[in-house]
N, C-alpha and C positions, 0 to 999 in steps of 0.2 A: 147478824145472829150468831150468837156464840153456841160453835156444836162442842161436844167433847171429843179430846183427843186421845183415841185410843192408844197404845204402844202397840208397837209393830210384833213384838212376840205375841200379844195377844189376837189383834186381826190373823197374824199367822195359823194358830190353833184355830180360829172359825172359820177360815179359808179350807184346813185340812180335813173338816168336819164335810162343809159343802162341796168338797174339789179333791176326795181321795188319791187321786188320780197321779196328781200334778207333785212331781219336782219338790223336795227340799228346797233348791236353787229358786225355783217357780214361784213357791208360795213365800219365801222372803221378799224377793222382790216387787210380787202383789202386795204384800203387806207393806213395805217401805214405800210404796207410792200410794196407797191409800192414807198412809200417814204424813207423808208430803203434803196430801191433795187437802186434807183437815188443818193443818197449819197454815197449808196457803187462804183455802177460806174463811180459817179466823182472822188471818193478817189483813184480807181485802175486804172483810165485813160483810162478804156472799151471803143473799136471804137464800135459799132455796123454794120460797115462795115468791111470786110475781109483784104483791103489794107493798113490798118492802126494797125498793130501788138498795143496789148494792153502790157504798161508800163512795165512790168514783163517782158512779151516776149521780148520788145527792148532791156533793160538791158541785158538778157540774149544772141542775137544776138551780142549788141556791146561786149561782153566777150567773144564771139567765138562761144557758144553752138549749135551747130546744129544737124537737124534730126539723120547724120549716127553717133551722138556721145551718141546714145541714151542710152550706156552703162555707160558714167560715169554722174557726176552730176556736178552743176556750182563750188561746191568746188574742185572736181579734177581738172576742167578746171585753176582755181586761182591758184592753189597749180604749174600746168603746167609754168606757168605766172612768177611764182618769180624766 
């Protein structure tokens, strides 16, 4: 699920709104990891809903892997495969 990615100047100003409190230092660095944390989840395809298995998981579904094969891993499932 593609979210959008905010710039970190701007999470910053909505952090300072919600979190008066907190650090110049404080509120960049909140804002650089919320914006890490949005590029990492567009990069790995995170649903943030349950019904939508994330990227990794589907791969792994379309190869076969399921819960009771929780003994081998997706390379013995390939290795089964050829």
């Amino acid at each position: 699920m593609m979210t959008q990615i905010e710039s970190y100047s701007k999470i910053a100003k909505e952090l300072k709104k919600d979190y008066p409190k907190l650090s110049d230092f404080e509120l960049l660095s909140l804002a650089i990891q919320i914006e890490r944390n949005q590029l990492i989840e567009n990069g790995l395809s995170i649903s943030r809903l349950d019904k939508h298995p994330p990227s990794l998981e589907a791969i792994a579904i379309a190869l076969g892997y399921t819960n009771d094969q929780i003994k081998e891993t997706i390379t013995d499932v390939l290795r089964e495969r050829e």
